[in-house]
TIKERO-927292 format. One record per residue (C-alpha): residue number from 1; x negated, y, z negated. Coordinates in nm, 2 decimals. Example, Ala and Ser with C-alpha at 12.3 -4.5 7.8 and 13.67 -1.06 7.14 Angstrom:
! residues 2
<1, <-1.23, -0.45, -0.78>> <2, <-1.37, -0.11, -0.71>> 
***
This chain:
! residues 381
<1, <-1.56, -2.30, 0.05>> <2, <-1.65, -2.56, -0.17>> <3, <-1.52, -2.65, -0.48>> <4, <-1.73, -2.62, -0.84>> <5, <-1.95, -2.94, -0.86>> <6, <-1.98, -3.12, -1.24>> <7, <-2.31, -2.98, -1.29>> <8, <-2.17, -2.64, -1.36>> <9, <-1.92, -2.73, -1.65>> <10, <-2.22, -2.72, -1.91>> <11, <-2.31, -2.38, -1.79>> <12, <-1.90, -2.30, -1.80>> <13, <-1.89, -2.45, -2.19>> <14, <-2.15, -2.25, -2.32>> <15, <-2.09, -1.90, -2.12>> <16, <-2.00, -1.67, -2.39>> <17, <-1.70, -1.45, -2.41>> <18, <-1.66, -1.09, -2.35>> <19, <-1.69, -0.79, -2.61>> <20, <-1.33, -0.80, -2.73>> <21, <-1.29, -1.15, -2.77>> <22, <-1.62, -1.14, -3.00>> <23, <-1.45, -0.86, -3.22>> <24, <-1.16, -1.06, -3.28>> <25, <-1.33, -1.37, -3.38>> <26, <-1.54, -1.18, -3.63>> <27, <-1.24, -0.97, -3.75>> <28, <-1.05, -1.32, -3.78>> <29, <-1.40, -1.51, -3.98>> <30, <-1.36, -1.16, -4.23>> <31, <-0.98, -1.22, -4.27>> <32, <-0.98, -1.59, -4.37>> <33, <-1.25, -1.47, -4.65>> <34, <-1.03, -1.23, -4.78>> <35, <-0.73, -1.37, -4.75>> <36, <-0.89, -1.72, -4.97>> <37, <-1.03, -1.47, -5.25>> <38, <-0.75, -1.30, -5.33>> <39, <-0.53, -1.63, -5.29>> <40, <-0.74, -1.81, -5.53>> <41, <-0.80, -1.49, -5.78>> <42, <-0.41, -1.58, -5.84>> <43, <-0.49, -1.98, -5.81>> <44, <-0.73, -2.23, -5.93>> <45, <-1.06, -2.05, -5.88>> <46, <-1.30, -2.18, -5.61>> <47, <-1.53, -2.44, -5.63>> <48, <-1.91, -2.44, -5.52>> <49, <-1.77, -2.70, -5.25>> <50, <-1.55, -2.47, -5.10>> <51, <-1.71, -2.20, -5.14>> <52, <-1.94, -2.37, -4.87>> <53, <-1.76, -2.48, -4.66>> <54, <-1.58, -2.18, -4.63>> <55, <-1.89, -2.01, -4.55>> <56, <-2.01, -2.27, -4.34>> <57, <-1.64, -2.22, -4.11>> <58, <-1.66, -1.84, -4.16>> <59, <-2.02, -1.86, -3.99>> <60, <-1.89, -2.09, -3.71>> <61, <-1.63, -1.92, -3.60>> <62, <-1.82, -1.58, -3.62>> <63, <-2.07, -1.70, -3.37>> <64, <-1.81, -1.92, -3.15>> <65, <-1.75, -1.69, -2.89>> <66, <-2.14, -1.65, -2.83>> <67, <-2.14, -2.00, -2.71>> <68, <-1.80, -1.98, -2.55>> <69, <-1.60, -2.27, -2.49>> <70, <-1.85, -2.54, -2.68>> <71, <-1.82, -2.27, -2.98>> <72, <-1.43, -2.33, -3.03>> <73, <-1.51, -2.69, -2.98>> <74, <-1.75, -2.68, -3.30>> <75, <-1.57, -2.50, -3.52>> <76, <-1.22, -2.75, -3.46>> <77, <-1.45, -2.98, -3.50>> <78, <-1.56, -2.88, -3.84>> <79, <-1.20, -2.79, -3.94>> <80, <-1.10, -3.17, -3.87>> <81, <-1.40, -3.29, -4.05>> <82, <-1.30, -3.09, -4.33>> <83, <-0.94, -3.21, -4.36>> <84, <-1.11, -3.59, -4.47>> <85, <-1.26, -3.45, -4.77>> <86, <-1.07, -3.29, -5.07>> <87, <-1.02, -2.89, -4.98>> <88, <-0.81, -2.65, -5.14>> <89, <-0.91, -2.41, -4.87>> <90, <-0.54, -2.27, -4.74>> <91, <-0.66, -2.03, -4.44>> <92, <-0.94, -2.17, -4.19>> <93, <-0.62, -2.31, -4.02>> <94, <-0.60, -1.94, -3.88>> <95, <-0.90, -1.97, -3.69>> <96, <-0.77, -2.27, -3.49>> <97, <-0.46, -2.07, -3.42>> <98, <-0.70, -1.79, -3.32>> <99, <-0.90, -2.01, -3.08>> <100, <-0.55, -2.15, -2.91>> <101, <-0.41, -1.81, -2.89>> <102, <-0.79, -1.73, -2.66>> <103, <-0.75, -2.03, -2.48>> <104, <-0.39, -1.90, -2.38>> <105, <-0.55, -1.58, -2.26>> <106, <-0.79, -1.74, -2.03>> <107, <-0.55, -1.98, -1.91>> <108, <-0.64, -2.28, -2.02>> <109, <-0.28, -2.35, -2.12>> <110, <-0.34, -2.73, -2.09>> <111, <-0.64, -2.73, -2.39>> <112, <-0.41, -2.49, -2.63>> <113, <-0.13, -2.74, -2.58>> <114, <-0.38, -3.03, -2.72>> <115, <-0.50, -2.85, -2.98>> <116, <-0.21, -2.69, -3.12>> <117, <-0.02, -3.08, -3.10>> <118, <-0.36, -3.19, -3.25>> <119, <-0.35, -2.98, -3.55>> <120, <-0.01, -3.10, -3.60>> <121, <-0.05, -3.40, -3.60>> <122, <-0.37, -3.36, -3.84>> <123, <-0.16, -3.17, -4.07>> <124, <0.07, -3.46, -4.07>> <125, <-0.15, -3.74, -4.14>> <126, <-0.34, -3.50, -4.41>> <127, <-0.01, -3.39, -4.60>> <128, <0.21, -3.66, -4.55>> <129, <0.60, -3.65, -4.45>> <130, <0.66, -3.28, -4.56>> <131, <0.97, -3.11, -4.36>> <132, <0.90, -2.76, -4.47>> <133, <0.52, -2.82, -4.38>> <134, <0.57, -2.96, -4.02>> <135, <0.82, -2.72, -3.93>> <136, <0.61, -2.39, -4.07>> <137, <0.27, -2.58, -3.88>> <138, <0.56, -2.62, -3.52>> <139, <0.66, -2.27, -3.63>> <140, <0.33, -2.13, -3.63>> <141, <0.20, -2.33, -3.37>> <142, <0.49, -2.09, -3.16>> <143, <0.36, -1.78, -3.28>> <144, <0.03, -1.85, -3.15>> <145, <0.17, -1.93, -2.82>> <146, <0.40, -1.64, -2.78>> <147, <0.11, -1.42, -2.89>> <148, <-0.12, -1.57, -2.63>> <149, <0.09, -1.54, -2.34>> <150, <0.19, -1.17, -2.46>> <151, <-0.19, -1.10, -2.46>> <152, <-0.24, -1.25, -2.09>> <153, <0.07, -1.07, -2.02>> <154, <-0.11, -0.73, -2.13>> <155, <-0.42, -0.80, -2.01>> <156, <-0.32, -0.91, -1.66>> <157, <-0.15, -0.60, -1.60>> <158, <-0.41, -0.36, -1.76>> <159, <-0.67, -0.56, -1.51>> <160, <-0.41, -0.50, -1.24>> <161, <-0.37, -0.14, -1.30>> <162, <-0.75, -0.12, -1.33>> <163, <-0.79, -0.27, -1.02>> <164, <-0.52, 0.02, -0.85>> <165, <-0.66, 0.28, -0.98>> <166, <-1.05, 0.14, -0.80>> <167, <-0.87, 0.13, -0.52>> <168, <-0.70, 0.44, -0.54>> <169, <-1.06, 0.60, -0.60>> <170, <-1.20, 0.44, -0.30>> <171, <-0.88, 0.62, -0.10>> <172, <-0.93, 0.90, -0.20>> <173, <-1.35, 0.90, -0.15>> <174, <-1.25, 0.79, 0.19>> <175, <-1.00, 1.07, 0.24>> <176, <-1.20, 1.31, 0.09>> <177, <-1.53, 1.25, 0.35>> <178, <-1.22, 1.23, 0.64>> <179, <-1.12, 1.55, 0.52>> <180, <-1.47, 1.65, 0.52>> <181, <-1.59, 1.55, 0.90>> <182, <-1.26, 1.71, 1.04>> <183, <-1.29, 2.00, 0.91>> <184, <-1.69, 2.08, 0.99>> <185, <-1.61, 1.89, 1.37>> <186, <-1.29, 2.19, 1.33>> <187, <-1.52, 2.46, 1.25>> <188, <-1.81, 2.36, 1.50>> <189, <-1.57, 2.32, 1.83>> <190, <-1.35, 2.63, 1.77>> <191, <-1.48, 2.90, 1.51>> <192, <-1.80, 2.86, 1.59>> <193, <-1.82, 2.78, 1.96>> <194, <-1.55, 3.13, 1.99>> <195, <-1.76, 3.36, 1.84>> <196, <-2.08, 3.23, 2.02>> <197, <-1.87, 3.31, 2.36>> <198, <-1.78, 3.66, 2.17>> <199, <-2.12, 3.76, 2.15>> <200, <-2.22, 3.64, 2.43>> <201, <-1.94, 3.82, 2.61>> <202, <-2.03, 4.12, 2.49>> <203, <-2.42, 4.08, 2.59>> <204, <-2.28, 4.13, 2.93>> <205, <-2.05, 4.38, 2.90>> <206, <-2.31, 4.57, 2.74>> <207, <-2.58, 4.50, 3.00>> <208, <-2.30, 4.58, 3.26>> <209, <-2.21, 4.94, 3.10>> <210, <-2.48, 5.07, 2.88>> <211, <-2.31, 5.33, 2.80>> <212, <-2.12, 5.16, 2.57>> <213, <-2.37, 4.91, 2.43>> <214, <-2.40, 5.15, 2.12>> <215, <-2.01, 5.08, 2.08>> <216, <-2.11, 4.68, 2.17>> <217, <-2.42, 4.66, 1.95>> <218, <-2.20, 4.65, 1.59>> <219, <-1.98, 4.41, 1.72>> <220, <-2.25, 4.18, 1.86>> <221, <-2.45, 4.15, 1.52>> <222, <-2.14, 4.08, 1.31>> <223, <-2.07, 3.86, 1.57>> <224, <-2.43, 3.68, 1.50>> <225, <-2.41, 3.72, 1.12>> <226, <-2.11, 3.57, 1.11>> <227, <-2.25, 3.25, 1.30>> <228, <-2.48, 3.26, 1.04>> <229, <-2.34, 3.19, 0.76>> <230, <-2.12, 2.95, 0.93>> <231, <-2.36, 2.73, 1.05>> <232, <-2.45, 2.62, 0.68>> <233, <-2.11, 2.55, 0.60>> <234, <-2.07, 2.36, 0.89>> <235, <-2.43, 2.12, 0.82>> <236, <-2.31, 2.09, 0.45>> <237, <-1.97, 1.95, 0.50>> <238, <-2.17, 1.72, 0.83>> <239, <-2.41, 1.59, 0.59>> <240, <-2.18, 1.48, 0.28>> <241, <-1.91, 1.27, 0.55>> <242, <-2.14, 1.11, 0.82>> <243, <-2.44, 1.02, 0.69>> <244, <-2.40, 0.60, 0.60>> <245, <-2.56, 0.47, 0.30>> <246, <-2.60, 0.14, 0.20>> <247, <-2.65, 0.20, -0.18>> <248, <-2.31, 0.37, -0.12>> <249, <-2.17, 0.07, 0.01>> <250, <-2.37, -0.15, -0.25>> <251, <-2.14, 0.15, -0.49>> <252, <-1.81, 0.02, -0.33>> <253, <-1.88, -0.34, -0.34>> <254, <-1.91, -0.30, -0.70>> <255, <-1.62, -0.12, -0.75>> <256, <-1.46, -0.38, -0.55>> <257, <-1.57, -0.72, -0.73>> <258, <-1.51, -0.51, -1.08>> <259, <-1.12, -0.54, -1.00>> <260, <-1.17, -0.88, -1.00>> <261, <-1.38, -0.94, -1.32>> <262, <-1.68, -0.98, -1.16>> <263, <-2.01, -0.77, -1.15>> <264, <-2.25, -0.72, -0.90>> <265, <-2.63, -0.72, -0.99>> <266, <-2.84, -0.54, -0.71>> <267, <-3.19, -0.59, -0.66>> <268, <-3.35, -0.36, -0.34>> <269, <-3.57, -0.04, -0.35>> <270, <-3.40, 0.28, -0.49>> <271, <-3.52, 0.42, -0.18>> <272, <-3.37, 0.20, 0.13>> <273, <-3.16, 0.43, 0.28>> <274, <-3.44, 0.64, 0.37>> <275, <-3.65, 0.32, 0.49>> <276, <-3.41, 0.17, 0.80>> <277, <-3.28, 0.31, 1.09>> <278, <-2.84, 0.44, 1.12>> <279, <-2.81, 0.13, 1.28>> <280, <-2.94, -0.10, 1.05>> <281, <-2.77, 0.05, 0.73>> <282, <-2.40, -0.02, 0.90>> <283, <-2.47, -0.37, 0.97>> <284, <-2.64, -0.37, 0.60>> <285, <-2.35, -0.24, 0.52>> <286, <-2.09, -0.45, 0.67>> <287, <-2.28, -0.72, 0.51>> <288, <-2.26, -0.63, 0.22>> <289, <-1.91, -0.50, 0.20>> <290, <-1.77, -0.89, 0.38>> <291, <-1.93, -1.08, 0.13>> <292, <-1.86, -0.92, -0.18>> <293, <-1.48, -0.91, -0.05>> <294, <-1.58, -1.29, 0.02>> <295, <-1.70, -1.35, -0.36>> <296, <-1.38, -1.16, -0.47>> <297, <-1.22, -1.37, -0.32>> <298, <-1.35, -1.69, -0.41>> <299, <-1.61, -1.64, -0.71>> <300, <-1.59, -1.79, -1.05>> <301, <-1.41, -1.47, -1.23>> <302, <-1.62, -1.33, -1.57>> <303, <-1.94, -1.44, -1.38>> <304, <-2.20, -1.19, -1.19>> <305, <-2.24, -1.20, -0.78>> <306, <-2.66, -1.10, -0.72>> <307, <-2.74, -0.93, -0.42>> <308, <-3.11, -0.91, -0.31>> <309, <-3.23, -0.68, -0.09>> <310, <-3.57, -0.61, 0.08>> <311, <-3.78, -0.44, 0.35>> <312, <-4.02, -0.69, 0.51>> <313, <-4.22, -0.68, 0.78>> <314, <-3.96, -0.67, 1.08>> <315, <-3.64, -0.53, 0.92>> <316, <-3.34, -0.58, 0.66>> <317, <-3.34, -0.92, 0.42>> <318, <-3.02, -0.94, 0.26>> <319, <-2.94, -1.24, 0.03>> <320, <-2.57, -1.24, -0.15>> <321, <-2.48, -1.54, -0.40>> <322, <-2.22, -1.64, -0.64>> <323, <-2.05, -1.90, -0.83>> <324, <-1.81, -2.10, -0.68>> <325, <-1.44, -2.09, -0.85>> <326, <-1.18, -2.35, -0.84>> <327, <-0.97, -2.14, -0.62>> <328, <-0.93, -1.91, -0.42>> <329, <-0.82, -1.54, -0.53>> <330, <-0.47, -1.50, -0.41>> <331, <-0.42, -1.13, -0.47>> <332, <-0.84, -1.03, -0.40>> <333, <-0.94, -0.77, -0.16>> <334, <-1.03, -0.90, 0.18>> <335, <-1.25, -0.71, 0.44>> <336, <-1.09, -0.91, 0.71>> <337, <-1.38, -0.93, 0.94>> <338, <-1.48, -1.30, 0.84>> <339, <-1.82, -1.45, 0.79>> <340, <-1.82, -1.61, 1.17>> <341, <-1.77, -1.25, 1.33>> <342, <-2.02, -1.11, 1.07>> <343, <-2.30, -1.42, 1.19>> <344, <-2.20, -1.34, 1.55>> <345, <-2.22, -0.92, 1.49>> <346, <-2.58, -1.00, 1.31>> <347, <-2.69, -1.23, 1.60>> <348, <-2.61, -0.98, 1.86>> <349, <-2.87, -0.78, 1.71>> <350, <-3.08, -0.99, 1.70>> <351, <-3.09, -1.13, 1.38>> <352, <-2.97, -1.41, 1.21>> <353, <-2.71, -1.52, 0.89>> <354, <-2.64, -1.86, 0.70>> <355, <-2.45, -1.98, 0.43>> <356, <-2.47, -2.28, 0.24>> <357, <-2.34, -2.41, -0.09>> <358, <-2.58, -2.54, -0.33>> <359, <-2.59, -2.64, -0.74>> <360, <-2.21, -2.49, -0.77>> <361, <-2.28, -2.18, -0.61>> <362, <-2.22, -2.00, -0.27>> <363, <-2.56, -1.81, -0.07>> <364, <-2.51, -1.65, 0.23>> <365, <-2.84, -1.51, 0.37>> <366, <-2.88, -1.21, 0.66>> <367, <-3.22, -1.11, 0.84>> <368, <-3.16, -0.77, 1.07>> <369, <-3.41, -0.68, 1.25>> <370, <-3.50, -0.28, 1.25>> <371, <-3.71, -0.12, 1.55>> <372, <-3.82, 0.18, 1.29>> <373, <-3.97, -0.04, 1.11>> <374, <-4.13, -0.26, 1.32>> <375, <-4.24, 0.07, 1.50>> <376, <-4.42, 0.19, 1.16>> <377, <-4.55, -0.18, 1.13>> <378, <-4.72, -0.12, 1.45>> <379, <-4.83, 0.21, 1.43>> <380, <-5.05, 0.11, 1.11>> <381, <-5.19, -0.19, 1.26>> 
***
């Protein structure tokens, strides 16, 4: 696959960040407020200068992680602007420590590395030749990377466990419907089948010797009743393992592409299972389940993989897209089919599949032709 084109780094800048990320930043604006008021209630009080800017920092890097990476950019921004005016502000610095330490998180090691040496080097130029000040800003500047790579560290393996325990789940759904089939094909070729030859065993003895077909005629009917309430069991536990669904498999997918940061927006009828033929679910199905194992694979992570789905006229229209990542996913989930035996499985059906790359992101589009539906076409025509 292709790589990510420039014209997606402006969408990149401004995606926001996730839930967490936005309760820290506003946890951190609240700190530095704190922490200046009761600093200066013990100081020189603040002026109406500072009081601004404060606020106008606070505000910044409150709403920074809504714009994402541009946000951090702003508000370092700001904090440099505000180092060539006359500030007696002491803790706004812990908002650029804050932003690093995120960078370190996401992995963009190479950005906290600049801005941590920028700020620095800022606090140099701003305070002069000041041992104890350089070595608490190189000190600090430590902290925040030993925290970040702690955080990555602890998010990396609750993500990893996350993802073992989805997969663990889909074993033991798997095993469970196994389970399921064997035992009702288990119940169907022996239980039941013996005590249909039972009864029917003793329908002819009894026809053979009707003397004792008063003796039989018990025997027989607990025989029947007993096939009875068998047979329920037996269509129950049939029903709930072989019956294939592609909303299951749309279930799955998501499951899937959630182990790898990455959700899966579905658009198609609540209803399609009962709309296509058996045959046409499977290769929906397989079609679904190969390309979101391809998007795991190779998606932008923190981004959402569509998949469109719709009954038309002659059968199945199935459209999956995502953005494209830098790289590929060593550790993702493959389905180990491959798009090429995919085309070739859709094409000996009859229908047809392509993929292209377009605007930074990866479409691979499926037509599968369905007789039932084409039947119904015809029989309202």
């Amino acid at each position: 696959m292709m790589r990510g084109t420039p014209s997606a780094f402006f969408p990149d800048a401004v995606r926001p960040y996730p839930c967490g990320f936005r309760l820290a930043y506003l946890l951190m604006s609240a700190s530095i407020v704190v922490l200046e008021v009761v600093f200066h209630a013990f100081a020189a009080p603040l002026g109406i200068r500072d009081v601004l800017t404060l606020a106008a920092l606070c505000v910044l890097l409150s709403v920074a992680p809504w714009l994402g990476f541009a946000g951090d950019l702003l508000y370092v921004a700001v904090f440099a602007a505000m180092g060539t005016f006359s500030s007696s502000l002491a803790f706004p610095s812990l908002g650029v420590f804050l932003v690093a330490v995120v960078w370190i998180i996401r992995r963009w090691t190479g950005r906290a590395v600049l801005l941590l040496a920028g700020y620095v080097l800022l606090m140099f130029c701003q305070n002069g030749v000041g041992l104890f000040r350089f070595a608490s800003d190189v000190l600090l500047s430590t902290v925040a990377f030993a925290v970040g790579f702690a955080l990555r560290r602890f998010r990396d393996w609750a993500e990893r466990s996350r993802r073992e325990l989805d997969e663990s789940r889909m074993e033991t759904v798997k095993a469970v419907e196994s389970v399921r089939a064997k035992l009702a094909a288990g119940l169907h070729d022996t239980i039941a089948r013996d005590l249909a030859r039972i009864s029917i065993s003793l329908e002819s003895l009894a026809a053979a010797h009707p003397d004792l077909s008063g003796e039989i005629a018990p025997i027989v009917d607990l025989a029947h009743d007993s096939s009875r309430r068998l047979r329920p069991m037996i269509s129950e536990l049939s029903l709930d393992a072989a019956a294939p669904s592609l909303a299951a498999a749309v279930e799955e997918s998501r499951l899937m592409l959630r182990s790898g940061a990455l959700e899966l927006d579905a658009h198609m009828p609540g209803d399609i299972d009962g709309g296509i033929s058996r045959q046409t679910i499977l290769t929906g199905s397989l079609f679904v389940s190969e390309t979101a194992a391809n998007a795991l694979k190779y998606a932008r992570r923190g981004t959402t993989v569509d998949l469109f789905a719709e009954i038309d006229g002659g059968g199945l229209s199935l459209t999956m897209a995502n953005d494209i990542g830098g790289s590929s996913s060593d550790g993702a989930l493959t389905g180990g089919f491959g798009l090429a035996n995919l085309k070739s499985r859709i094409e000996s059906e009859g229908g047809r599949l392509s993929f292209v790359s377009r605007s930074g992101r990866w479409i691979v589009n499926a037509s599968i032709p369905d007789p039932k539906i084409q039947e119904e076409g015809a029989a309202d025509e």
